[in-house]
N, C-alpha and C positions, 0 to 999 in steps of 0.2 A: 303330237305324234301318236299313230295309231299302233298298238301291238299285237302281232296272231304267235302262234305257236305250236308246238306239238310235244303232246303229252304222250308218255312210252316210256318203258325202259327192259333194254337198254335205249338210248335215242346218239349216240356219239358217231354212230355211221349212218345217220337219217341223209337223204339225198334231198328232202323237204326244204331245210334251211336254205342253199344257195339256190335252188327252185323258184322260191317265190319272195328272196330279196332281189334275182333278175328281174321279178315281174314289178317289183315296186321302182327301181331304177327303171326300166324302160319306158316306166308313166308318170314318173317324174313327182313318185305318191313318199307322202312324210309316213313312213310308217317303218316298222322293223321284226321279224322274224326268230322268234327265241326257243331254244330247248325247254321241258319239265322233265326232271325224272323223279315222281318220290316213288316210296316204298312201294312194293305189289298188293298193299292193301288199302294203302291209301288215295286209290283213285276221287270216289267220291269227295275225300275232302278238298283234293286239288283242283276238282272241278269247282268247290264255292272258294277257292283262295285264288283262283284266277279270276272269279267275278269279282271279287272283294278288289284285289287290284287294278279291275279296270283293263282286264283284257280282250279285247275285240272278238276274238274268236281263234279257237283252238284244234289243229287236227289231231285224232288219236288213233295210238299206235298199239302193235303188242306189248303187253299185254290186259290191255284197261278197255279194247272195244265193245267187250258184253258189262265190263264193271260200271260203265260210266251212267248205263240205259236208266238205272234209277235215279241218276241226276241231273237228267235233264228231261226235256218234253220231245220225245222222240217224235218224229216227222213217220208218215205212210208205210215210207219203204224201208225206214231203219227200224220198226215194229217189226215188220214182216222176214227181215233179213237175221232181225236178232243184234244188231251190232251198229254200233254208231262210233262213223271213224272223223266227224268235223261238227265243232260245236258251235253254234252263232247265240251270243250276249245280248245281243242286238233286242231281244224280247225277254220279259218276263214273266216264266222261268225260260231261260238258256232253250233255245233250242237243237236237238240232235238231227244230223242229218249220217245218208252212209251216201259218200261220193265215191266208193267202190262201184256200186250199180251203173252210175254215169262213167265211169272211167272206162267201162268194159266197151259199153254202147258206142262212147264217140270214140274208143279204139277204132273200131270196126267201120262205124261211117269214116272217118279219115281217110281210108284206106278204101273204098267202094265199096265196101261190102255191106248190101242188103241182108237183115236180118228175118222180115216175116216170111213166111210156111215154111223156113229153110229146116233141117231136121239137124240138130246138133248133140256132138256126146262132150259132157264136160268130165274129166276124168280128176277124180277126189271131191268130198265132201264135206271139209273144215270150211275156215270162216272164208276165205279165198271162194271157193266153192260155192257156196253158197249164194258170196255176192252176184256172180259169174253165171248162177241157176237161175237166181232170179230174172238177170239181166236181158239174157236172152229170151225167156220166156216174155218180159215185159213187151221185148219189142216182135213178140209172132211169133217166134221160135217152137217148135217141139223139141222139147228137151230131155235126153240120157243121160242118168250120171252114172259113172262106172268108180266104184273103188274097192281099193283092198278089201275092208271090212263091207259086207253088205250091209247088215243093219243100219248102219251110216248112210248109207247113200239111198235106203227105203226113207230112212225118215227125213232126209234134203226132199227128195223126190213127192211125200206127201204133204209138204210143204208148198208146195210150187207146182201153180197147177195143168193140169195137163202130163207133169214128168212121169219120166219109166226109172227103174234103177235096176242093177243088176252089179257083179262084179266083176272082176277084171278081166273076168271070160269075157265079158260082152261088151270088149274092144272092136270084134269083127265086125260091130255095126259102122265104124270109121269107115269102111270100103261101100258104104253109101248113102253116106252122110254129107253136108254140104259144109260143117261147121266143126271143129275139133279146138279143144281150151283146153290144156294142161294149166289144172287150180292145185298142182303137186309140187313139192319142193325136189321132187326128182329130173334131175339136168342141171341143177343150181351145183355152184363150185364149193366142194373141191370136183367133186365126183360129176363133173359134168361130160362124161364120157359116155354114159345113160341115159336111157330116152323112156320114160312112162306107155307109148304108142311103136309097136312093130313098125318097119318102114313097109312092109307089105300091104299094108291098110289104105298107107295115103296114096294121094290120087291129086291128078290137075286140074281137078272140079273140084277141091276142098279149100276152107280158109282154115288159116291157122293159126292162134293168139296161144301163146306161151305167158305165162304171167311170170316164168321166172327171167331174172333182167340181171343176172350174173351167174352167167356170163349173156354178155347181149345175142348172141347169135349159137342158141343150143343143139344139140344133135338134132332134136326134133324138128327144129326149123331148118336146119341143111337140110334135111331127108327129105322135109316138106316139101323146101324150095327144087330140089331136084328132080321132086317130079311136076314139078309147073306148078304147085301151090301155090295159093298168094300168104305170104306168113308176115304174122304181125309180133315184134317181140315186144317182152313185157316192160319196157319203159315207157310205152305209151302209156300203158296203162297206167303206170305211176303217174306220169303227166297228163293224163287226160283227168285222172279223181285230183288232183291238185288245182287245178283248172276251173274244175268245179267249184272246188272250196273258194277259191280266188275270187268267182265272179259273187259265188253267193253272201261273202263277207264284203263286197266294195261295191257290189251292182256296175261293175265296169266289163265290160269283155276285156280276158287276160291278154297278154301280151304270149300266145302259145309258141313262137317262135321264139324267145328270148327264151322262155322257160325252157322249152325244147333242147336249147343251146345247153343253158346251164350244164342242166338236169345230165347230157350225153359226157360233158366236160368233166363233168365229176365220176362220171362210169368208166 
């Protein structure tokens, strides 16, 4: 039997777990899906006691995804992003990967939306943010990040090339923009009666990816959707970076429809 995991704490509301024991039932795979929580300091050692044990590969959660970078052998885009959220054993030493980047991208293919010369504002600048900056710019994008702090979102922005940044003034770029991400935890519940983007802004020539996924359907995305937006909410995103992890720890194509299922059953 094979085993993955996800390291994080807290991890007891992780949506991870029944995620991707759907996807091992649906392919009929001997394997099983386990919690880690140690101490907030103890990332690094947990990383070599799940090697020592014989663990397949492990996703990481808050708050260990910049801790772990020195213990393992970071991949391209988990150097450039700063943060590795899925670790593969598979090689020695462990290697890091961030399947946030890919989680954003085949959001958006899912759903038609082409991403190159489209011109996008990603609104916040933490590690969410980041992935989300990155992702779009990977695939053509010209990329705005807009948040509270500007210093923040100058130094996303000089990161990632090509980006502009400015602060929350420079939401009005949404009214002609092709792409809008909320990478905030503004709309998530309780307070999900708040929307990070005026509904003035949007428009039925924008897409829309909310990355918060509680509540599934936020003000941001009603507003969206009413004005003919196409809006994507953020369980994809959870299940499209899980998706990834999946294929790149079994080499199989995931079962995204099971997962899908899961993943919505437990929301």
């Amino acid at each position: 039997m094979q085993v993955f995991g996800l390291l994080g704490n807290p991890v007891e509301h992780s949506l991870s777990p029944p995620m991707h024991e759907a996807a091992y039932e649906a392919l009929g795979l001997d394997a099983r899906y386990v919690t880690f929580e140690p101490d907030r300091d103890a990332a690094a050692a947990a990383v070599e006691s799940a090697e020592t044990l014989g663990i397949a590969g492990l996703n990481v959660t808050i708050p260990f995804k910049r801790d772990v970078l020195d213990a393992v052998e970071p991949d391209g885009v988990a150097r450039r992003v700063g943060a590795v959220n899925t670790i593969d054993f598979s090689a020695t030493p462990p290697t890091g990967h961030n399947t946030d980047v890919a989680g954003v991208e085949r959001s958006f293919t899912h759903h038609g939306v082409a991403l190159e010369d489209r011109d996008a504002v990603v609104v916040g600048a933490g590690g969410a943010g980041r992935a989300v900056a990155f992702a779009l710019a990977d695939a053509g994008a010209s990329v705005h990040v807009a948040n509270r702090t500007v210093e923040r979102a100058e130094s996303l922005a000089a990161d990632v090339p090509g980006a502009t940044a400015g602060g929350l003034d420079t939401l009005d770029r949404v009214a002609d923009a092709d792409v809008l991400v909320n990478a905030t935890s503004v709309g998530m519940e309780p307070d999900d009666g708040v929307t990070p983007v005026d509904a003035e802004y949007l428009h039925g020539d924008l897409a829309v990816l909310d990355a918060v996924y509680a509540p599934i359907e936020t003000r941001l995305l009603r507003e969206a959707a009413a004005e003919g937006a196409t809006t994507i909410d953020g369980a994809w995103m959870l299940l499209f970076q899980g998706v990834e992890a999946f294929e790149r720890w079994t080499g199989r194509d995931a079962p995204v429809e099971a997962m899908n299922e899961a993943l919505r059953a437990e929301l």
